[in-house]
Steps between C-alpha positions, in 0.01 A plus 500: 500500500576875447846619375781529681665825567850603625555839770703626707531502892753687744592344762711524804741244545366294870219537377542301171721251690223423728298461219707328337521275781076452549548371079728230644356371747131497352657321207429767235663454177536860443454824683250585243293225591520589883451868408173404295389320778518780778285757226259217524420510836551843544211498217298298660538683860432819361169326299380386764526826760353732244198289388464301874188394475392533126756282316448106488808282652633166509585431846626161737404534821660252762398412802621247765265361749432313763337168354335392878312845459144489589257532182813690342484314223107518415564873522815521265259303285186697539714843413660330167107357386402890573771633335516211175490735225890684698653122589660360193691198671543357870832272575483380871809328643516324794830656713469302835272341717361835610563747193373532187607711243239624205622725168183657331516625169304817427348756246315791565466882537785585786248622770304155453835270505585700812167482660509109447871486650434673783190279569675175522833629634297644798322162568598332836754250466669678198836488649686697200430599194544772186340623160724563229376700229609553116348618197453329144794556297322688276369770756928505629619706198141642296424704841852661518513691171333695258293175393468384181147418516296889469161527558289690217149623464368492138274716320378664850289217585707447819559169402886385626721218397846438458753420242848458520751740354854457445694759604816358258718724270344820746774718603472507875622773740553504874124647562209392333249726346141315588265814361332386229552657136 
């Protein structure tokens, strides 16, 4: 886990009330802890607009669906097989006598997870369903800075690889200086 560090917001008053309010009733033990949680998936969001298709993503899709369906099932199935390498895990629950409900684990580039969503949600008898998509933790915070893993070519060859750099004891200023020296 990376260090903690302390700052400084202004805020107006509602609006920390309210907020103050959300960290209640979502159990939160602290604000930091809700606070942390909202840069996450405002981290994530913003991931996954700039790099839409490029990036890979954990996702659950859901569906609900009509269990008396004709061949429904056989083509739920047939997508999944074509799709094995994406589908990590399949839970199917029974609702009623008519519904089923299925929650499908998945990893993959976005445009492929999406492509595979919209596939079975469109199938007839799919009466409801939706993709949720996330990133590996890792991706959440390395993506959002100045990462700590650079890229450098050695000896002109134009071979790349990483190493990690710690950025510790560095005196850091509001804008970054990337040019190389």
């Amino acid at each position: 886990m990376s260090e903690l560090l302390r700052f400084g917001v202004s805020i107006e008053n509602d609006l920390l009330e309210s907020f103050d309010k959300l960290v209640a009733e979502r159990k939160y033990a602290t604000r930091s802890e809700a606070l942390r949680d909202l840069i996450r998936d405002a981290l994530v969001q913003s991931r996954l607009e700039e790099r839409a298709g490029d990036m890979e993503v954990l996702g659950t899709l859901t569906l609900v669906y009509d269990h008396h369906a004709h061949e429904l099932s056989d083509q739920m199935a047939a997508l999944q097989h074509d799709h094995h390498e994406m589908v990590i895990s399949v839970l199917h629950v029974h609702i009623s006598h008519d519904d089923c409900m299925e929650v499908i684990v998945l990893r993959g580039r976005t445009k492929a997870v999406r492509e595979l969503a919209d596939a079975l949600l469109s199938l007839k008898g799919v009466k409801h369903g939706k993709l949720f998509t996330t990133l590996p933790a890792q991706i959440i915070t390395d993506g959002a800075r100045h990462s700590n893993t650079h890229t450098h070519s050695h000896n002109g060859n134009g071979h790349k690889h990483s190493h990690k750099h710690s950025h510790k004891g560095r005196k850091t200023t509001a804008r970054r200086n990337n040019s190389s020296k």
